[in-house]
TORDREN-238755 format. One record per residue (C-alpha): residue in three letters; residue number from 1; x, y, z. Coordinates in Angstrom, 1 decimal. Example, Ala and Ser with C-alpha at 12.3 -4.5 7.8 and 13.67 -1.06 7.14 Angstrom:
<r r="ALA" k="1" xx="12.3" yy="-4.5" zz="7.8"/>
<r r="SER" k="2" xx="13.7" yy="-1.1" zz="7.1"/>
% end
This chain:
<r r="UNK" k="1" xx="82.2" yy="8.3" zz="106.5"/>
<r r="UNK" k="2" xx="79.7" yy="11.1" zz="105.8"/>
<r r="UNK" k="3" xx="77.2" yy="8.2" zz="105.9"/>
<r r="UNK" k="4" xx="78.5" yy="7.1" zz="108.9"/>
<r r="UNK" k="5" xx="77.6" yy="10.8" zz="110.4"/>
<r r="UNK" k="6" xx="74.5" yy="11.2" zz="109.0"/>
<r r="UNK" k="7" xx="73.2" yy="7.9" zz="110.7"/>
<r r="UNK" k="8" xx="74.3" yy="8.7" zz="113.9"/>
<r r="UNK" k="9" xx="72.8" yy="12.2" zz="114.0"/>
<r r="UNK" k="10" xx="69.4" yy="10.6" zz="112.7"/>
<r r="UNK" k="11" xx="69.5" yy="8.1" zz="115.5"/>
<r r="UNK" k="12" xx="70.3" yy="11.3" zz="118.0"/>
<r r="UNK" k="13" xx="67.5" yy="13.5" zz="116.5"/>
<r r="UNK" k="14" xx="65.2" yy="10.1" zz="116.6"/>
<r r="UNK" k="15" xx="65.9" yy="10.0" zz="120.5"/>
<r r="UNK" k="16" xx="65.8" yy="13.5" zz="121.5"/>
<r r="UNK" k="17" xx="61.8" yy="13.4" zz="119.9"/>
<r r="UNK" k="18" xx="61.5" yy="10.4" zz="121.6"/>
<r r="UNK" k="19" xx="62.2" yy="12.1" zz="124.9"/>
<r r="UNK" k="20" xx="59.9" yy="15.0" zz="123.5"/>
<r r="UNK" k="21" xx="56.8" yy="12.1" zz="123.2"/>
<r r="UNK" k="22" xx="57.6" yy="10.6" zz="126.6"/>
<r r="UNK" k="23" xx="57.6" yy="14.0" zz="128.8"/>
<r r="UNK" k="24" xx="54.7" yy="15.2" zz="126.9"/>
<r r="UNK" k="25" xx="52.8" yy="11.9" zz="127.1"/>
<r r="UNK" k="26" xx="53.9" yy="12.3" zz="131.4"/>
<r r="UNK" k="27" xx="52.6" yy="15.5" zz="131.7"/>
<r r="UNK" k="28" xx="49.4" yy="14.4" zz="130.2"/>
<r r="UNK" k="29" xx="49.4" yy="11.6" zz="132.6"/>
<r r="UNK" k="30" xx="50.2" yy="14.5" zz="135.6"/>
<r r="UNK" k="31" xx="46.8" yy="16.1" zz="134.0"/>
<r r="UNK" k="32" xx="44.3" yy="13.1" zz="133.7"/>
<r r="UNK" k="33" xx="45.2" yy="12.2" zz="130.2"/>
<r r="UNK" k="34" xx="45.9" yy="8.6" zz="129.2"/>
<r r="UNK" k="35" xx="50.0" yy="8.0" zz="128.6"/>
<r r="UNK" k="36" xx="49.3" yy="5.1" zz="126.9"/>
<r r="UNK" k="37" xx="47.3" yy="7.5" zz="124.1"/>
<r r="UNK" k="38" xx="49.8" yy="10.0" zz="123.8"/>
<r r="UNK" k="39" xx="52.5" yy="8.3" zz="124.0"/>
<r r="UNK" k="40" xx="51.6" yy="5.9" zz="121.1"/>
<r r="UNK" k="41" xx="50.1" yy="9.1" zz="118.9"/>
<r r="UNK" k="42" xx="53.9" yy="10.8" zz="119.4"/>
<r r="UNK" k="43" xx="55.5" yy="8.2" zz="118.5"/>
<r r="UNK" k="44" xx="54.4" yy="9.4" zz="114.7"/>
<r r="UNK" k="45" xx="57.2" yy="12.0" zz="115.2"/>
<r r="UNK" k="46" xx="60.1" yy="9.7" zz="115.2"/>
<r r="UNK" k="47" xx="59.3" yy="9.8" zz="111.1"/>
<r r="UNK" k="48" xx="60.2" yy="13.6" zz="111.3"/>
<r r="UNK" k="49" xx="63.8" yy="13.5" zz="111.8"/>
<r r="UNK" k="50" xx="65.2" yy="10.7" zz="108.9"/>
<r r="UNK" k="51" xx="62.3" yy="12.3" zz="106.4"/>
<r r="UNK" k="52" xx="63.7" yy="16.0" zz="107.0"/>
<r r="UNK" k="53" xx="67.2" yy="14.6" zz="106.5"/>
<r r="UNK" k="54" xx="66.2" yy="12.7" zz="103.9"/>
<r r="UNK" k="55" xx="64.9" yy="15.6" zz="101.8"/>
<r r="UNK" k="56" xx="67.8" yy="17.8" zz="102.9"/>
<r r="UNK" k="57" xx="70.0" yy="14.8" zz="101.1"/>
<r r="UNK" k="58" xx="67.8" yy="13.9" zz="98.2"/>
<r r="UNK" k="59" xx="66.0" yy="17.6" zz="97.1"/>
<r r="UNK" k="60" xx="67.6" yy="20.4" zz="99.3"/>
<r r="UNK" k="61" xx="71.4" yy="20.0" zz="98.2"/>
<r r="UNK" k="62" xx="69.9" yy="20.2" zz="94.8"/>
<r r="UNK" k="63" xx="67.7" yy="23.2" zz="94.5"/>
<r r="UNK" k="64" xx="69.9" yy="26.1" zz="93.8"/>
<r r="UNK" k="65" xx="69.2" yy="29.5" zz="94.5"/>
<r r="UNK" k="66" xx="70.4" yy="32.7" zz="93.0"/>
<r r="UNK" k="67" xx="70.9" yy="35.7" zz="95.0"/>
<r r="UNK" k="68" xx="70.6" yy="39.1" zz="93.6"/>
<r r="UNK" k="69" xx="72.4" yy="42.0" zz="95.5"/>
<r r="UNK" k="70" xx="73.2" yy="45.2" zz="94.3"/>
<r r="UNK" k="71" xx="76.3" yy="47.0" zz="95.9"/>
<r r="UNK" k="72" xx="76.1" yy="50.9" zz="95.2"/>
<r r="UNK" k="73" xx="78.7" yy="53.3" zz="95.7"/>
<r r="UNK" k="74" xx="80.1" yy="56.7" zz="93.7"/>
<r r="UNK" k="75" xx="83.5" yy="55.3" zz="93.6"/>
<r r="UNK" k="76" xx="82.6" yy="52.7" zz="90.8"/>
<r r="UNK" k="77" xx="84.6" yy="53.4" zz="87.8"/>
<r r="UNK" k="78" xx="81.7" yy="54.6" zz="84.8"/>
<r r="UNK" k="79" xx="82.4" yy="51.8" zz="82.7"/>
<r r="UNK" k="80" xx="81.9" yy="49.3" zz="85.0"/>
<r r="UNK" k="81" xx="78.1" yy="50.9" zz="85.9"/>
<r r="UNK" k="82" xx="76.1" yy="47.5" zz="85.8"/>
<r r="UNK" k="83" xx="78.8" yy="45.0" zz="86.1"/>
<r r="UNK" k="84" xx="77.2" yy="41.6" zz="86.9"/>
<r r="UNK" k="85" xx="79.6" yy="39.4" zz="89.1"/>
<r r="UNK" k="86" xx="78.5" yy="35.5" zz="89.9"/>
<r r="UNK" k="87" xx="79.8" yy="34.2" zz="93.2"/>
<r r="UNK" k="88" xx="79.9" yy="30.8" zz="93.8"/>
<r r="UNK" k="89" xx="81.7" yy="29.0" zz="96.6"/>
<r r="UNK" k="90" xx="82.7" yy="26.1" zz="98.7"/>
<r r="UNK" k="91" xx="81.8" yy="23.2" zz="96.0"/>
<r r="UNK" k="92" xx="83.4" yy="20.2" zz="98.0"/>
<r r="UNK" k="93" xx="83.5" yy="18.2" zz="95.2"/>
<r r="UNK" k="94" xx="83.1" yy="14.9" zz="97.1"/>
<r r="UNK" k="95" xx="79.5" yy="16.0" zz="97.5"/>
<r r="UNK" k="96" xx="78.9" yy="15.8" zz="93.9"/>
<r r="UNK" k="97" xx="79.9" yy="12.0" zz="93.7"/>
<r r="UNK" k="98" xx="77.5" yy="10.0" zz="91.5"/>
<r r="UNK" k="99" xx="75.3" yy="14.4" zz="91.1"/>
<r r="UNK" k="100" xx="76.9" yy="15.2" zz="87.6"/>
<r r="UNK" k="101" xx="73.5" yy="16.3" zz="86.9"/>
<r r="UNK" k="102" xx="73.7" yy="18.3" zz="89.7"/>
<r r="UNK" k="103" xx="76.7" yy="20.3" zz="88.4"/>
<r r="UNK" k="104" xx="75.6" yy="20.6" zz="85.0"/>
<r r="UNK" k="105" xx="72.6" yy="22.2" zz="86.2"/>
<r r="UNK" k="106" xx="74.8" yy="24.7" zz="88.2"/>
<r r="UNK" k="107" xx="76.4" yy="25.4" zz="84.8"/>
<r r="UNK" k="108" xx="73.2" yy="26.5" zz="83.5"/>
<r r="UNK" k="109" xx="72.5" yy="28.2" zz="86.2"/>
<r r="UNK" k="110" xx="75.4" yy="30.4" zz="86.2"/>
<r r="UNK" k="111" xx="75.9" yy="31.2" zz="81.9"/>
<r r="UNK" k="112" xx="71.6" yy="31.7" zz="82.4"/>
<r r="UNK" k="113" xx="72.9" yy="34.8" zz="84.3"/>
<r r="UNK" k="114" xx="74.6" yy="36.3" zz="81.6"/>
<r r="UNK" k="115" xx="78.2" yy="37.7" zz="84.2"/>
<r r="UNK" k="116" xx="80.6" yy="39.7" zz="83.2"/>
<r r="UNK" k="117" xx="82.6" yy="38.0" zz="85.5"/>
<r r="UNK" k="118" xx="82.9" yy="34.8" zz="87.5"/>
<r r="UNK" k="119" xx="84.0" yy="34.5" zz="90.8"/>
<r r="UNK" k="120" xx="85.1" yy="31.3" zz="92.8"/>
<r r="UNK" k="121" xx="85.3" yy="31.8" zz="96.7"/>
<r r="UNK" k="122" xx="87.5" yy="28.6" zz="97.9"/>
<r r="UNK" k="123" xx="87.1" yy="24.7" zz="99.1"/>
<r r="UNK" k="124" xx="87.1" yy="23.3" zz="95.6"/>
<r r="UNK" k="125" xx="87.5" yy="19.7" zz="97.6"/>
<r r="UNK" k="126" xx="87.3" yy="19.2" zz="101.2"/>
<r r="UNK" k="127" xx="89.8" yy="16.4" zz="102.0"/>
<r r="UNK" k="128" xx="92.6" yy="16.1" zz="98.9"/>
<r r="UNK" k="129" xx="92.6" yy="16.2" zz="95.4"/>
<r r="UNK" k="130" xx="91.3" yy="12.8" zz="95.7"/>
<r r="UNK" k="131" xx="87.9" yy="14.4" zz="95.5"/>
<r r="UNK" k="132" xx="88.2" yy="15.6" zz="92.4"/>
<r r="UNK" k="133" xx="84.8" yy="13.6" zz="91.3"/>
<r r="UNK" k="134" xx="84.7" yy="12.0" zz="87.9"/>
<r r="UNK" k="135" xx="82.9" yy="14.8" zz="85.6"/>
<r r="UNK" k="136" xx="83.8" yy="17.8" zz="87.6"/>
<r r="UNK" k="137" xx="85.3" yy="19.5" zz="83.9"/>
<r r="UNK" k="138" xx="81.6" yy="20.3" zz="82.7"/>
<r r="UNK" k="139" xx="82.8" yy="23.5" zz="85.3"/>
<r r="UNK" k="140" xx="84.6" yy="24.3" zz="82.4"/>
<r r="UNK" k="141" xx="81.5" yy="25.6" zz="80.1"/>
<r r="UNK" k="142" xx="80.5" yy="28.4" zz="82.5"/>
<r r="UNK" k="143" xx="81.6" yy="31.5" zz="80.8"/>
<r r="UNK" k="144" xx="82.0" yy="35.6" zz="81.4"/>
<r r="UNK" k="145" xx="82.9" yy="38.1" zz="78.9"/>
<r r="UNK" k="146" xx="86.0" yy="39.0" zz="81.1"/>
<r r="UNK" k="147" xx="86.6" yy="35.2" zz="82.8"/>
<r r="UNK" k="148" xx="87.4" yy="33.2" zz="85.9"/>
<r r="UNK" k="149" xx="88.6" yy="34.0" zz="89.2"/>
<r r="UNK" k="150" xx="89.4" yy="31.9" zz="91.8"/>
<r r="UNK" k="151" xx="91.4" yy="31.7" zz="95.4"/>
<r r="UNK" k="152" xx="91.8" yy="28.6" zz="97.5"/>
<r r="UNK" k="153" xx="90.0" yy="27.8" zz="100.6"/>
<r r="UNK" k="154" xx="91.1" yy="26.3" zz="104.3"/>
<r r="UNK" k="155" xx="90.0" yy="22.7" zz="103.2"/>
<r r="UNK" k="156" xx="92.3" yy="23.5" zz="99.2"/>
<r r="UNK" k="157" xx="95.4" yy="23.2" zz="101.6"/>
<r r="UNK" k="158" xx="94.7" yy="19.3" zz="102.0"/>
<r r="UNK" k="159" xx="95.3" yy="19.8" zz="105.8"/>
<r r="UNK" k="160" xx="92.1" yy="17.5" zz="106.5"/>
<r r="UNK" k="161" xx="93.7" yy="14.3" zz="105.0"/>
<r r="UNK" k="162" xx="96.7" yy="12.4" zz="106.4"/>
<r r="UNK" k="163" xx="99.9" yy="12.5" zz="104.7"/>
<r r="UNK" k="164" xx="102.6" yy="10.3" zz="105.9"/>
<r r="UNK" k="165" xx="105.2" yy="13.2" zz="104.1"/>
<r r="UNK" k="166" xx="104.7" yy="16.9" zz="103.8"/>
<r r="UNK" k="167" xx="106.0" yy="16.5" zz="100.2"/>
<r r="UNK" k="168" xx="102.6" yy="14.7" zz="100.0"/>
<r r="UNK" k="169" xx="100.5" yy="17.5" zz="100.6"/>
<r r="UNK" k="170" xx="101.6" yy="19.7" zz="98.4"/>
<r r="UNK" k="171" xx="101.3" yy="17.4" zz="96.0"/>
<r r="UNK" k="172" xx="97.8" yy="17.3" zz="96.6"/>
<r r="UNK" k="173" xx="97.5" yy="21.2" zz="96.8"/>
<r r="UNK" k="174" xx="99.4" yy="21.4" zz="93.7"/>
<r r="UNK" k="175" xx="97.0" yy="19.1" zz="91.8"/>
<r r="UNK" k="176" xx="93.8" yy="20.8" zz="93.2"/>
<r r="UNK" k="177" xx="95.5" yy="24.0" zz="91.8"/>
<r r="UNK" k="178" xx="96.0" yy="22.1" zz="88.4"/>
<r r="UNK" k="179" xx="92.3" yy="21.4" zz="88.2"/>
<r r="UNK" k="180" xx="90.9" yy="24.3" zz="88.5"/>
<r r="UNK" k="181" xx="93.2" yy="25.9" zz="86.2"/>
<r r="UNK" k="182" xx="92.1" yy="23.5" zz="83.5"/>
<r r="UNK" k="183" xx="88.5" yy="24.2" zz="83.4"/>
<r r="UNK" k="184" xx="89.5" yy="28.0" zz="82.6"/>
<r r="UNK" k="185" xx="89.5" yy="29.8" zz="86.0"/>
<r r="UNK" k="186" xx="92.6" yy="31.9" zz="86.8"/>
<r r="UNK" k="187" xx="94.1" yy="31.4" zz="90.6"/>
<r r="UNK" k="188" xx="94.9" yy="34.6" zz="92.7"/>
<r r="UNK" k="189" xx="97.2" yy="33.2" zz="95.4"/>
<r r="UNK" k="190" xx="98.1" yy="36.7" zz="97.3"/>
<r r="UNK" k="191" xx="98.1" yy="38.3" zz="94.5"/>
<r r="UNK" k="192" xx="95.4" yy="41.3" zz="92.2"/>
<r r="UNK" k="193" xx="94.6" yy="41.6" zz="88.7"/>
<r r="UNK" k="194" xx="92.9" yy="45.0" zz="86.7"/>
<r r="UNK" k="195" xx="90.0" yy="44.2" zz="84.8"/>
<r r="UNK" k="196" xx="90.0" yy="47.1" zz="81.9"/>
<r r="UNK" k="197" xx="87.1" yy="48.7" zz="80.2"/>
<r r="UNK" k="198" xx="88.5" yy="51.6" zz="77.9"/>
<r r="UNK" k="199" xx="90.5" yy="54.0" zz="80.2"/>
<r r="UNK" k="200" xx="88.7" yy="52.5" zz="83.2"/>
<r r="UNK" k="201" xx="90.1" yy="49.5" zz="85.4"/>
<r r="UNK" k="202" xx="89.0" yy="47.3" zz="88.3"/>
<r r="UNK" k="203" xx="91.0" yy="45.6" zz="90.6"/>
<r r="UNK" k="204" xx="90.4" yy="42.3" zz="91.7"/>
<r r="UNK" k="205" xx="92.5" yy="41.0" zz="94.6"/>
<r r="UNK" k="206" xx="92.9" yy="37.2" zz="95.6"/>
<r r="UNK" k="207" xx="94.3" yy="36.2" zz="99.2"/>
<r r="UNK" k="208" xx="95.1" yy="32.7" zz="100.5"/>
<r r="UNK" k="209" xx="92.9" yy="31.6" zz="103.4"/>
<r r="UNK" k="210" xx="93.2" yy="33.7" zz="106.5"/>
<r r="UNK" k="211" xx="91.1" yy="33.1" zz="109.8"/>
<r r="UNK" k="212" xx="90.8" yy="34.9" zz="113.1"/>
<r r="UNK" k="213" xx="89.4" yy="31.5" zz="114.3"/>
<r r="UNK" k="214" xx="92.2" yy="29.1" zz="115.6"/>
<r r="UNK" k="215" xx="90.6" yy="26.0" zz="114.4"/>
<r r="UNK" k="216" xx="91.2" yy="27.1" zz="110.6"/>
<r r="UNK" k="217" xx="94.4" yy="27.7" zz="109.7"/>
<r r="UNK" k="218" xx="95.7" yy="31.1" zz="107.6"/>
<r r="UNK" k="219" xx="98.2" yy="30.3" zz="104.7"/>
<r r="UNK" k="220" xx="97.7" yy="33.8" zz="103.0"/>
<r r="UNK" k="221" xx="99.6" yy="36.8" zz="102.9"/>
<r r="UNK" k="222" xx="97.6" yy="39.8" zz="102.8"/>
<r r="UNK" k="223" xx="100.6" yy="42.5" zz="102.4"/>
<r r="UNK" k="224" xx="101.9" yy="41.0" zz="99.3"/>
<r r="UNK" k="225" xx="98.5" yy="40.7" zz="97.9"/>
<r r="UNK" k="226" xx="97.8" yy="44.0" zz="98.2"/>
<r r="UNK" k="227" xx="101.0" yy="45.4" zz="96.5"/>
<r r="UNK" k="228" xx="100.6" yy="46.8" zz="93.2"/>
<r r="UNK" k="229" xx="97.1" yy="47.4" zz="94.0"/>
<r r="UNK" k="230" xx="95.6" yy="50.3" zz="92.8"/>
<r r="UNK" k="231" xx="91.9" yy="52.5" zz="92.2"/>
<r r="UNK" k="232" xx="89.1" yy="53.5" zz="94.9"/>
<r r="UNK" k="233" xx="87.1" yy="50.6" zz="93.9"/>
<r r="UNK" k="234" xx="88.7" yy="47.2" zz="95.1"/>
<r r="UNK" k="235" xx="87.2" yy="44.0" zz="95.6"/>
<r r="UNK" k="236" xx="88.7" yy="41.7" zz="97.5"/>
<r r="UNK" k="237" xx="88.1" yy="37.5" zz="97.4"/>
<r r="UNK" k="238" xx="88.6" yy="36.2" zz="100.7"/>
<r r="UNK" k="239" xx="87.1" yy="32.7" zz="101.5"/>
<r r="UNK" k="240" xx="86.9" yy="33.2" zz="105.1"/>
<r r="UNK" k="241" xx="84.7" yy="35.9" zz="106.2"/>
<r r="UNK" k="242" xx="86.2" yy="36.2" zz="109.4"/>
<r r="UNK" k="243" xx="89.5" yy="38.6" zz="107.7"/>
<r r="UNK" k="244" xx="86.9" yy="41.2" zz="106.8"/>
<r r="UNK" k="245" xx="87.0" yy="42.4" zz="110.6"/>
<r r="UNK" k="246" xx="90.1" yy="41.9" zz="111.3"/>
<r r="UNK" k="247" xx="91.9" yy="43.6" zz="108.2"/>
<r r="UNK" k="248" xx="89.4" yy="45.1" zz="106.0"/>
<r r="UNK" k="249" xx="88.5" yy="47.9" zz="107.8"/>
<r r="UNK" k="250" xx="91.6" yy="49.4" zz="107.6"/>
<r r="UNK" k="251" xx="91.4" yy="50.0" zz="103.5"/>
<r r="UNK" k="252" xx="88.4" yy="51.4" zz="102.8"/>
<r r="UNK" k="253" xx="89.8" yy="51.2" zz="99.0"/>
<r r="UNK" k="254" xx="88.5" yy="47.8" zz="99.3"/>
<r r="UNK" k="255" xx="84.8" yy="48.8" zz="99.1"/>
<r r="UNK" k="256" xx="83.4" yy="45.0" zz="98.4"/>
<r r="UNK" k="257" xx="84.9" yy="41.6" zz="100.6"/>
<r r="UNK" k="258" xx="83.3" yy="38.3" zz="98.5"/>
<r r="UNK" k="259" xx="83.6" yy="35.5" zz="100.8"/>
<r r="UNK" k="260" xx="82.3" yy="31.7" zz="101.6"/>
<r r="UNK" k="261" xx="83.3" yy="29.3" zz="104.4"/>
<r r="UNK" k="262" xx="80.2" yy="29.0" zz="106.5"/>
<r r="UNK" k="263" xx="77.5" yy="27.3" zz="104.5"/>
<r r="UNK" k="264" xx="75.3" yy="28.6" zz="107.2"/>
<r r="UNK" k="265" xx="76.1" yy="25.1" zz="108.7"/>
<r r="UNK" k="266" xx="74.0" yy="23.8" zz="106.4"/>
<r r="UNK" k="267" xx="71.0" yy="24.1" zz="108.3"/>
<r r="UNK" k="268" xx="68.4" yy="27.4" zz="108.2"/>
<r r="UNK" k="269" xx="65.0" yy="27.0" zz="110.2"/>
<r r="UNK" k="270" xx="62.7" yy="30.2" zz="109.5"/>
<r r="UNK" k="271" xx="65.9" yy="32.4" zz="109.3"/>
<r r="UNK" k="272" xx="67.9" yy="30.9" zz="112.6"/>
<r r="UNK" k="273" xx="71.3" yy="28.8" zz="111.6"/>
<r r="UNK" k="274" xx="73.6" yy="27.7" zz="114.4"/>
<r r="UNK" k="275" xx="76.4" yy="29.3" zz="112.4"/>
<r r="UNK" k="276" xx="75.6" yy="32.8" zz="113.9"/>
<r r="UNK" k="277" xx="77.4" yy="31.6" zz="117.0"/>
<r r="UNK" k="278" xx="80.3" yy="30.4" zz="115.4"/>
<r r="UNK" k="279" xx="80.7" yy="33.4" zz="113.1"/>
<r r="UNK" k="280" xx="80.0" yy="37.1" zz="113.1"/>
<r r="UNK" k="281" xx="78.8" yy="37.4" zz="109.2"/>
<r r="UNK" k="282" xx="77.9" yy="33.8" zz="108.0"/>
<r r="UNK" k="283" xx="75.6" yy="34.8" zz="105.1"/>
<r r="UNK" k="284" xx="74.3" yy="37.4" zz="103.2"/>
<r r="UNK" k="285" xx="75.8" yy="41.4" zz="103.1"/>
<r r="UNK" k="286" xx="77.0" yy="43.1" zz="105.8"/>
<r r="UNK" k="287" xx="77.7" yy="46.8" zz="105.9"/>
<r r="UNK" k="288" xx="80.6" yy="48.7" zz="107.3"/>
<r r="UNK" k="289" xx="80.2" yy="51.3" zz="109.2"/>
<r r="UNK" k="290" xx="76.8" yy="49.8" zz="109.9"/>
<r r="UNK" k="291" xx="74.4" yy="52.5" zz="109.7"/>
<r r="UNK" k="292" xx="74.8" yy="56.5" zz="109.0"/>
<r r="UNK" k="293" xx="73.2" yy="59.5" zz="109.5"/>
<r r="UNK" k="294" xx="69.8" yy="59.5" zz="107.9"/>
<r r="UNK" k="295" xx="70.2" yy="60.8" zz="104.1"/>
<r r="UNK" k="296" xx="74.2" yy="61.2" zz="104.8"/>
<r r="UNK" k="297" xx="75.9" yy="59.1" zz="102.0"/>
<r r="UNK" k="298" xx="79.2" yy="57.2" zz="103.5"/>
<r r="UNK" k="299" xx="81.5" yy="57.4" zz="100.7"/>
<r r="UNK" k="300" xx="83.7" yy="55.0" zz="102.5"/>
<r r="UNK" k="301" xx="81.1" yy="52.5" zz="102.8"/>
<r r="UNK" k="302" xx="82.8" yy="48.7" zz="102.8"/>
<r r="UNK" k="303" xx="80.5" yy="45.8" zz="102.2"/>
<r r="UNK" k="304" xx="80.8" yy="42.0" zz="102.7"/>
<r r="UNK" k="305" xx="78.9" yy="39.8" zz="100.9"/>
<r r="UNK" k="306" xx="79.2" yy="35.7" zz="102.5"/>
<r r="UNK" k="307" xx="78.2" yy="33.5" zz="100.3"/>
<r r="UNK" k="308" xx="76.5" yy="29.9" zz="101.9"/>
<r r="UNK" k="309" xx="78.2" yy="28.1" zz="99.1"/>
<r r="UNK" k="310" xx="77.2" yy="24.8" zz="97.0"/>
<r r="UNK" k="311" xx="78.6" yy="21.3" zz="98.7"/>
<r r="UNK" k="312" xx="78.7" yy="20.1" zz="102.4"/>
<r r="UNK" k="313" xx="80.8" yy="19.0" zz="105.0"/>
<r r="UNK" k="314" xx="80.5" yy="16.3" zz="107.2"/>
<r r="UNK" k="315" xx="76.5" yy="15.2" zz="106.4"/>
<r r="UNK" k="316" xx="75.9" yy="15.4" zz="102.9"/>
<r r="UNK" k="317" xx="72.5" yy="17.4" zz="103.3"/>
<r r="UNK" k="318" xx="71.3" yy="21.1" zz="103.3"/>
<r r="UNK" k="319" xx="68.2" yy="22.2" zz="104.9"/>
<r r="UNK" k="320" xx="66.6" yy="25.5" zz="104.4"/>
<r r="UNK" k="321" xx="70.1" yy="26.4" zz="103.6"/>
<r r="UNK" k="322" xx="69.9" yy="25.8" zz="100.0"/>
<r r="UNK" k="323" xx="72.9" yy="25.6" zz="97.9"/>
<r r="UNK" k="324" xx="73.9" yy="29.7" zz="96.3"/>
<r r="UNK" k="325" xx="74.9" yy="31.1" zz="92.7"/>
<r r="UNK" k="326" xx="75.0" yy="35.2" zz="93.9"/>
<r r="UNK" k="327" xx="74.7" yy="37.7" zz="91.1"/>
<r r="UNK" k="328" xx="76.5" yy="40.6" zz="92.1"/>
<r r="UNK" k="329" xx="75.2" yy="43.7" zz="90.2"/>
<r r="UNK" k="330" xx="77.5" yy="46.9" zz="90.7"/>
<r r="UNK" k="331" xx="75.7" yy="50.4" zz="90.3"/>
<r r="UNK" k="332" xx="76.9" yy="53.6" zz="91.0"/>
% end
């Protein structure tokens, strides 16, 4: 299917250049010019489109990038000064069909990084557990001093595949949640755990998705997540980004949101991704309240961090929007 896709969207980038050749090659007509010449010199162009897909399919989904932010803020607990969190998200494990190479080198990646803690945003497949690619355990070797954290994303629910019987589905869901319990990462389904250092703690909450975009559906339950909760400095795993504005705001407790979802769309041309229209933070960190006072520290200061994530959707290709292992550094 996702070859399918990708052809189709080949063919339509292949016309819309060749529409490109045949008004410029008219207007140099209009101006004197020969058509025949231009038009026969633009026709070079219709390589463009299948070689910059082709690269996004063969190189870009496999160049990993790490991401260093630093989140600073005076209600960090001592202890946990310098406490490296890796982020990863969205694998979509269908994308890594026949790419185990691919995901041992993300494993490298990640345990080159030395975290304290590791922290899985959602989507572990996109369709069912079906996707659950031959291999996908060497996840199992990445390794934190304090361990694995993970939440399910929209696609985890299996509500992209046909099931003849609901039974079905959960199945499926239940069997995604098996998997990535085996290769060592604990699940936080609306629920928080403490993380201890001495007489210091942080807490770690884990929601289901929620989305204040229709299209994806919300299975989580924020409320019950959040009880038990406790300290000034939370941090909250929440795949889609979109529950930051909608909820978020409202406990500044929760000074740092770690999402995914977006993947930027896959596609990043000198810093412009057609995602930016579809969501209101689709990559990178975003600051609430936005800016202060000049030399006036916010001491309620919330960040959001989105994370572009590691697989695909729909065309199996990433350009300029290469796949993301975040280190997370927390400083007071």
């Amino acid at each position: 299917m996702s070859l399918f896709v990708t052809v189709i969207v080949v063919i339509g980038l292949c016309l819309a250049v060749l529409v490109v050749v045949l008004s410029v090659a008219g207007v140099a007509a209009c101006l004197g010019g020969r058509f025949r010449k231009f038009f026969l010199r633009g026709l070079w162009s219709l390589l463009l489109p299948p070689a910059i897909v082709l690269w996004g399919m063969m190189g870009g989904r496999n160049l990993y990038q790490v991401k260093n932010v630093s989140i600073t803020s005076d209600k960090l607990p001592e202890s946990f000064e310098n406490y490296r969190i890796v982020q990863i998200s969205d694998l979509h494990l269908d994308s890594f069909a026949h790419r185990l190479h691919s995901l041992k080198s993300l494993v490298r990646t990640v345990n080159s990084l030395s975290p304290d803690l590791i922290v899985f945003t959602g989507d572990f497949v996109t369709y069912s557990s079906s996707d659950l690619v031959e291999g996908y355990q060497v996840l199992g070797d990445m390794t934190a001093k304090d361990g694995k954290l993970s939440i399910l994303g929209n696609h985890d629910y299996s509500t992209y595949a046909h099931f003849s019987k609901e039974e079905d589905r959960l199945e499926s869901v239940e069997r995604v949640r098996s998997a990535e319990r085996a290769i060592g990462f604990k699940l936080l389904e609306d629920e928080n755990v403490f993380l201890r250092k001495g007489a210091d703690s942080l807490n770690v909450i884990g929601i289901g998705n929620i989305s204040s975009i229709k299209r994806f559906r919300s299975f989580g339950n924020f409320e019950k997540a959040f009880e038990g909760s406790k300290g000034d400095f939370r941090i909250l795993l929440s795949h889609d980004p979109s529950f930051w504005d909608k909820e978020v705001h409202k406990h500044p407790e929760i000074v740092l949101t770690l999402s995914g979802h977006t993947h930027s769309m896959q596609l990043s041309l000198f810093g412009w991704s057609p995602s930016k229209y579809i969501f209101k933070e689709y990559r990178g960190i975003y600051e609430y309240p936005a800016n202060g006072a000049c030399g006036v520290i916010d001491r309620n200061k919330q960040y959001l961090y989105v994370n572009i994530g590691l697989g695909e959707t729909a065309l199996p290709v990433r350009i300029g929007a290469r796949p993301e292992v975040t280190l997370i550094e927390l400083k007071r």
